[in-house]
ZADO-1210 file (C-alpha; in nm, 4 decimals, padded with zeros to 6 digits):
<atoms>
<atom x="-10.3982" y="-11.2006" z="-06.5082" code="UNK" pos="1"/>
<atom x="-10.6020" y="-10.8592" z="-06.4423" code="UNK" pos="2"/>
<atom x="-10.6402" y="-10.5904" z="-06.7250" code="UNK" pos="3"/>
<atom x="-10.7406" y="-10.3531" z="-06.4960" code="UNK" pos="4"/>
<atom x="-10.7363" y="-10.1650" z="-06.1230" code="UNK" pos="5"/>
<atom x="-10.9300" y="-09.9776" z="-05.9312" code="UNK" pos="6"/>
<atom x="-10.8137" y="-09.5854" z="-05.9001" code="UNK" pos="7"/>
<atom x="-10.7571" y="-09.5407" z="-05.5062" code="UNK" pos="8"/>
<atom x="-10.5921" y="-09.8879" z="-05.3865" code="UNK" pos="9"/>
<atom x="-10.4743" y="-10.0395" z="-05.7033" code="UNK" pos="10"/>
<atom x="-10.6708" y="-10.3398" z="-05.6718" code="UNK" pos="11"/>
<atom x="-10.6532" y="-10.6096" z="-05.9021" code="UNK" pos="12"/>
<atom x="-11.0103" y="-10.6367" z="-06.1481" code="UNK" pos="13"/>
<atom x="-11.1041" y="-10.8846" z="-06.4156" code="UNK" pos="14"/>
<atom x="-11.2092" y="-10.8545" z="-06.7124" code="UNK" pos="15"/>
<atom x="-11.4337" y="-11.1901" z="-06.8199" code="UNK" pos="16"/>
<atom x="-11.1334" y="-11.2889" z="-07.0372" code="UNK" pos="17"/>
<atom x="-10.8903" y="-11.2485" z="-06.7635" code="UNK" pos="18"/>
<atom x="-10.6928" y="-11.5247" z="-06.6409" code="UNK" pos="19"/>
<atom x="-10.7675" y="-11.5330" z="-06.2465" code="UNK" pos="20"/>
<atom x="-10.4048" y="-11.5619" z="-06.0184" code="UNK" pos="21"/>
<atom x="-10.4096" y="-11.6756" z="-05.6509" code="UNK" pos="22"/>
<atom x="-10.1633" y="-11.4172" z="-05.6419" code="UNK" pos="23"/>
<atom x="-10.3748" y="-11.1180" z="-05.7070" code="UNK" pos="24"/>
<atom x="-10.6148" y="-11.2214" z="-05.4833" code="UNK" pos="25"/>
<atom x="-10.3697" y="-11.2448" z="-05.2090" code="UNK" pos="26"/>
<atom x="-10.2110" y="-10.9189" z="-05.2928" code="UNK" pos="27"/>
<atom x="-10.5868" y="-10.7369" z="-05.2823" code="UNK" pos="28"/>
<atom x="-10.6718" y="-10.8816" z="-04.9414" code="UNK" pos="29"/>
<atom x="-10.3206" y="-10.7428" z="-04.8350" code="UNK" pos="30"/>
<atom x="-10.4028" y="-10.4357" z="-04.9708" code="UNK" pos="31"/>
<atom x="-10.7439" y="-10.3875" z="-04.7753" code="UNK" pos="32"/>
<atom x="-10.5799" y="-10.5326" z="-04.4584" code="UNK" pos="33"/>
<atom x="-10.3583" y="-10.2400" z="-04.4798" code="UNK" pos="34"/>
<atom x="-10.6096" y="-09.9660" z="-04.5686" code="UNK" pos="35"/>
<atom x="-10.7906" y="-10.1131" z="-04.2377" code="UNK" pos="36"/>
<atom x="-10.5475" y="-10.1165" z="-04.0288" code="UNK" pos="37"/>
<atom x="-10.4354" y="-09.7518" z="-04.1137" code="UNK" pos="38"/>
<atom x="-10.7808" y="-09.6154" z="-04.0288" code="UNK" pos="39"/>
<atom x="-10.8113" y="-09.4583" z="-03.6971" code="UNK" pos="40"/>
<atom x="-10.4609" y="-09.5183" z="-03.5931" code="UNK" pos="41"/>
<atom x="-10.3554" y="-09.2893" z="-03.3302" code="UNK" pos="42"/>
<atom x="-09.9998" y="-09.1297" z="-03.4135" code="UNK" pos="43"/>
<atom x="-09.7721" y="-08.8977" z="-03.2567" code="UNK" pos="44"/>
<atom x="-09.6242" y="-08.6567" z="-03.5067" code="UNK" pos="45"/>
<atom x="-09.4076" y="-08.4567" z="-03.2622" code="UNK" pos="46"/>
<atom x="-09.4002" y="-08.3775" z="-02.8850" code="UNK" pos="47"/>
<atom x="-09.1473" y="-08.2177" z="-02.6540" code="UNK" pos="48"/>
<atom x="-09.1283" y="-08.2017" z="-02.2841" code="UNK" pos="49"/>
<atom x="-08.9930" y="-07.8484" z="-02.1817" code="UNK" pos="50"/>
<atom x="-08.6612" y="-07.8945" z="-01.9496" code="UNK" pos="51"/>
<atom x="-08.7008" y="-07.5160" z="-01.8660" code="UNK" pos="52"/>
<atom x="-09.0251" y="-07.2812" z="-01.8256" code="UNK" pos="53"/>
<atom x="-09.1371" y="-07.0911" z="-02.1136" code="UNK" pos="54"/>
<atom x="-09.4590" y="-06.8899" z="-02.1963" code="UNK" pos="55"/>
<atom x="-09.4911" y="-07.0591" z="-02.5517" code="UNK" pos="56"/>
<atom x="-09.3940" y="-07.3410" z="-02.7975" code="UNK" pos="57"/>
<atom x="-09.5047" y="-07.4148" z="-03.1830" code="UNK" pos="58"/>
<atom x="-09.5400" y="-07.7194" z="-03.3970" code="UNK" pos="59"/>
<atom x="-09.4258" y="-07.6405" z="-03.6967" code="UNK" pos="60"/>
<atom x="-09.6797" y="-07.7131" z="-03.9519" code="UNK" pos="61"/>
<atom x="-09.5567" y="-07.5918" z="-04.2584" code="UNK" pos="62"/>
<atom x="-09.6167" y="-07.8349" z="-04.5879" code="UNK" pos="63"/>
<atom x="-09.8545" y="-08.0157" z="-04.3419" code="UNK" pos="64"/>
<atom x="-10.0884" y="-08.2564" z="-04.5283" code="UNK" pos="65"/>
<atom x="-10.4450" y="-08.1961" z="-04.3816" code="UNK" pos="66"/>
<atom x="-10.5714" y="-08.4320" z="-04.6463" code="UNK" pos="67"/>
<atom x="-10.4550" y="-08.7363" z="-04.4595" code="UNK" pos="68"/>
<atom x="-10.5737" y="-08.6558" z="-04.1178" code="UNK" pos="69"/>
<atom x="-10.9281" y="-08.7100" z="-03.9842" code="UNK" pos="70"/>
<atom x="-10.8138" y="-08.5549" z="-03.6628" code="UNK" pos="71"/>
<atom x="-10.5157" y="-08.3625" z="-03.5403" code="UNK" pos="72"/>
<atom x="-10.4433" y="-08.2053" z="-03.1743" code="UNK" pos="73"/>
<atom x="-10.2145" y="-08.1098" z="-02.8821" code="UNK" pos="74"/>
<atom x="-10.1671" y="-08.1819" z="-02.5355" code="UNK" pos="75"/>
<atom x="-10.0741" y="-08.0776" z="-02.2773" code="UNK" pos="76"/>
<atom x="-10.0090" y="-08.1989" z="-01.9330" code="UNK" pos="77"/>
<atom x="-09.8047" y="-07.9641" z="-01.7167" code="UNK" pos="78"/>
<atom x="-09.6595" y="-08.0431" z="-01.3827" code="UNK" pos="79"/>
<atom x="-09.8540" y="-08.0090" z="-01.1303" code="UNK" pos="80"/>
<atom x="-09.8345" y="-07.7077" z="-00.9260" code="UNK" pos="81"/>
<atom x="-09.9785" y="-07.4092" z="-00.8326" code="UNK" pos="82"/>
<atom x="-09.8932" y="-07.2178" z="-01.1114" code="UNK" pos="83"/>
<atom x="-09.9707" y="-07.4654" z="-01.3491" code="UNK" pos="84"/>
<atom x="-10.3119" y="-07.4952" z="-01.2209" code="UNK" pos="85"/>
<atom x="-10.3859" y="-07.1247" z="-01.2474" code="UNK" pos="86"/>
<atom x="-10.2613" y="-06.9771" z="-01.5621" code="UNK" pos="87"/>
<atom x="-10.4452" y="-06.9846" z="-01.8901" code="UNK" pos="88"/>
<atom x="-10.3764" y="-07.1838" z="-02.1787" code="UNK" pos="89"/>
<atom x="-10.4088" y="-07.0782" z="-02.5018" code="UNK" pos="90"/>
<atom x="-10.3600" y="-07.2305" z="-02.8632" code="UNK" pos="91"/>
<atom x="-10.3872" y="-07.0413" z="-03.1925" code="UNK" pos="92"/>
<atom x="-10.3077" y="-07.1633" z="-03.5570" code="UNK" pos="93"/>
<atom x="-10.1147" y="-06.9775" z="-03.6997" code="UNK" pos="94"/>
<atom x="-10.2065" y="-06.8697" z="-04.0417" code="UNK" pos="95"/>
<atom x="-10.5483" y="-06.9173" z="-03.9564" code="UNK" pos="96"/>
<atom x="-10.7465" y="-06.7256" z="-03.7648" code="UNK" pos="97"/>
<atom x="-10.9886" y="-06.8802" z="-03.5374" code="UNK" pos="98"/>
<atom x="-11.2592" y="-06.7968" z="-03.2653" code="UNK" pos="99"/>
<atom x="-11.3481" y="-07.0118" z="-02.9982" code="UNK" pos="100"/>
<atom x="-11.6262" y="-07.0291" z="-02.7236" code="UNK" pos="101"/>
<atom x="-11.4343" y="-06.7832" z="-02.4536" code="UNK" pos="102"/>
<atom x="-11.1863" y="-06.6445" z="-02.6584" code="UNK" pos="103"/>
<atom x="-11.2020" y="-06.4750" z="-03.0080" code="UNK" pos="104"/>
<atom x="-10.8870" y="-06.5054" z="-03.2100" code="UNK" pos="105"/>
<atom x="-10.7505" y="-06.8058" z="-03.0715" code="UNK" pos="106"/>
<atom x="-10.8315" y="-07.1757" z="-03.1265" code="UNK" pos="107"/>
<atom x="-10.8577" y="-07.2848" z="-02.7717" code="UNK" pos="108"/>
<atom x="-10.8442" y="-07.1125" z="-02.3752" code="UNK" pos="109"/>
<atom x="-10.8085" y="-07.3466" z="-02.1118" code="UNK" pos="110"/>
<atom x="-10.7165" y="-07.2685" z="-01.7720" code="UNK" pos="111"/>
<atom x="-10.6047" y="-07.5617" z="-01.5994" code="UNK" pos="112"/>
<atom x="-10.2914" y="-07.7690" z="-01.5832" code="UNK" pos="113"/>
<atom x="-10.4010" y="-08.0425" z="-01.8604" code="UNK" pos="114"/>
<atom x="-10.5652" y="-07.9818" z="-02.1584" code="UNK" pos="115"/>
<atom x="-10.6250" y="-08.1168" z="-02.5330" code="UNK" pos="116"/>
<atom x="-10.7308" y="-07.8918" z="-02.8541" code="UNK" pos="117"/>
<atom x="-10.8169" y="-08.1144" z="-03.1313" code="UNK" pos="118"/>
<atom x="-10.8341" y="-07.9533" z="-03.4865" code="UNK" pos="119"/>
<atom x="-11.0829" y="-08.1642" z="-03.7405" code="UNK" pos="120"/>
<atom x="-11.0010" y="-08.1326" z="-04.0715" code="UNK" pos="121"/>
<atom x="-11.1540" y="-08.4614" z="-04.2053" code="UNK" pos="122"/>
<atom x="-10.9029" y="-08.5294" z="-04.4807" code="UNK" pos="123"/>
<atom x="-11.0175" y="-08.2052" z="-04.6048" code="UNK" pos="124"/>
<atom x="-10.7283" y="-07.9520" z="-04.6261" code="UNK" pos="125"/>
<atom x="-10.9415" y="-07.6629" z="-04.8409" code="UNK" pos="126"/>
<atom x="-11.2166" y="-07.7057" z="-04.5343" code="UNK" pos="127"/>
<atom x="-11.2252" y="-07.4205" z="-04.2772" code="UNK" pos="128"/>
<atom x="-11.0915" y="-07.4496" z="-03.9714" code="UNK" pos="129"/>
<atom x="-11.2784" y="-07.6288" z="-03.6945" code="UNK" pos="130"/>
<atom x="-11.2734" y="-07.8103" z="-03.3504" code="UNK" pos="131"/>
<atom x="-11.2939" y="-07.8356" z="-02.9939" code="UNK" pos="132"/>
<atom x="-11.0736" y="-07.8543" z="-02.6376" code="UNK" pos="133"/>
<atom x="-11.1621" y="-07.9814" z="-02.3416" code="UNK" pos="134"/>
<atom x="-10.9921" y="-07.9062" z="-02.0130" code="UNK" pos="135"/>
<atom x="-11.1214" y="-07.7064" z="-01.7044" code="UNK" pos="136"/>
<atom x="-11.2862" y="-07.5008" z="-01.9617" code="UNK" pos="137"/>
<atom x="-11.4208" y="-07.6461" z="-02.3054" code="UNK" pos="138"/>
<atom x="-11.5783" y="-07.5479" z="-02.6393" code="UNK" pos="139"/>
<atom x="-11.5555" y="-07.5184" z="-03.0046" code="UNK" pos="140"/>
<atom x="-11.3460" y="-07.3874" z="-03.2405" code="UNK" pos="141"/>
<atom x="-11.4435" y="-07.2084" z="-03.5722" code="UNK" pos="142"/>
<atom x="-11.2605" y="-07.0339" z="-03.8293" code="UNK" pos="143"/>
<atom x="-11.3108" y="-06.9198" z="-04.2212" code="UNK" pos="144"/>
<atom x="-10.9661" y="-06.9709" z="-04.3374" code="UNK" pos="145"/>
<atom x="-10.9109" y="-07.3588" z="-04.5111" code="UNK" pos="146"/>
<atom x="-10.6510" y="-07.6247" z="-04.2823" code="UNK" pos="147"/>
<atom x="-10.4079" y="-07.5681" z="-04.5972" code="UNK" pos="148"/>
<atom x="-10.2893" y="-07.2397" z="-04.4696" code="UNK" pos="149"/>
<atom x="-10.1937" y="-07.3037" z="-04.1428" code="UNK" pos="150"/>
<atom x="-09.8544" y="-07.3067" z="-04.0617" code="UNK" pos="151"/>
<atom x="-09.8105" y="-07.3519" z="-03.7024" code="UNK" pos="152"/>
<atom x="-09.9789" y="-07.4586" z="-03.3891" code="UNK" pos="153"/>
<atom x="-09.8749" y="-07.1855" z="-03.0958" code="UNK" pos="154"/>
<atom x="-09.8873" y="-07.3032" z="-02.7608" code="UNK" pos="155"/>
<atom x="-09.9153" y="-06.9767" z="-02.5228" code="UNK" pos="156"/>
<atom x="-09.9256" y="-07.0066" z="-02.1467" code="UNK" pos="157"/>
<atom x="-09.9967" y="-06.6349" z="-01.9183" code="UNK" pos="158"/>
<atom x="-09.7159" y="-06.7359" z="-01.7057" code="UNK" pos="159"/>
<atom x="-09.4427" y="-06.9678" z="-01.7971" code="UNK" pos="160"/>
<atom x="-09.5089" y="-07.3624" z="-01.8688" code="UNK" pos="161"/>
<atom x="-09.3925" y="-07.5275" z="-01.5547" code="UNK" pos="162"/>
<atom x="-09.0364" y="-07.7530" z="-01.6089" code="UNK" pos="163"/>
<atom x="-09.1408" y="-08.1268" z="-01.6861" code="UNK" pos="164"/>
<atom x="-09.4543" y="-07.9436" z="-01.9045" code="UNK" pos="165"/>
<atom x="-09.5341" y="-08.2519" z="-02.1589" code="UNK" pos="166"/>
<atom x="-09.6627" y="-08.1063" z="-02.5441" code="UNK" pos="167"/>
<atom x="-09.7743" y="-08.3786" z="-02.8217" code="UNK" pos="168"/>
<atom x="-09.9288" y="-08.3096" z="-03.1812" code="UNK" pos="169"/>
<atom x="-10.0956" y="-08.6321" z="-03.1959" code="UNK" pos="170"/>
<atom x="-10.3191" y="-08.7227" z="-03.5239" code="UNK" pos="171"/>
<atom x="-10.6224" y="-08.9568" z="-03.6479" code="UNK" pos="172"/>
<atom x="-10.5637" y="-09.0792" z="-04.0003" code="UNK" pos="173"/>
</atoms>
């Protein structure tokens, strides 16, 4: 039987006294099959689809854990229309203020009916802010202020979101 684990998956470790289990081999390869398979997974931690037009929406971010996220971002896919395809979009986090390539104090501006802001924390939460968007316009997203004091993610539009507008916070673990 192991005397001993390691400190970030609890893996099973031998000692050259140990008696050596099947069992704790089996449970370590389970282990590491799940660490895997959790990397990179793609999940959608809220979305919304607006029923009504509205200039803005937020994610509510507060007690957020950056730390567990390589990558986290909105999008946005309005309907298409005329007026979707000629407003601005703009996204700010809220709590932390951010510049971007056209637009300073927000964390992306976008004016076209689809778009995607993607915040990069790299399981860092006390790293400052950062990222990119891509859309009709794209660029980069800076900021001094650490992930761990954002509280929201504010969705603005110049005119109102169309009816049928589609919004997901989406992450990368």
């Amino acid at each position: 039987m192991a005397s001993q684990q390691t400190p970030n998956y609890r893996l099973s470790r031998w000692a050259g006294t140990d008696r050596i289990l099947v069992e704790e081999f089996n449970d370590n390869w389970d282990k590491i099959d799940a660490a895997l398979t959790a990397i990179g997974q793609y999940e959608i931690l809220d979305e919304v689809t607006l029923e009504t037009g509205g200039n803005s929406h937020v994610f509510d971010l507060t007690g957020f854990d950056w730390s567990k996220w390589q990558f986290v971002g909105v999008s946005v896919q309005a309907s298409m229309n005329q007026t979707a395809q000629n407003q601005a979009y703009v996204t700010t986090l809220m709590g932390a203020p951010t510049d971007c390539t056209y637009r300073a104090g927000s964390f992306s501006y976008c004016a076209t009916y689809a778009f995607m802001a993607v915040a990069a924390p790299l399981r860092n939460a006390e790293s400052a802010v950062k990222g990119f968007y891509v859309g009709y316009t794209s660029g980069i997203a800076y900021g001094t202020t650490p992930f761990s004091k954002v509280t929201g993610w504010a969705l603005n539009a110049t005119t109102p979101y169309p009816a049928g507008t589609k919004m997901v916070l989406w992450g990368i673990k």
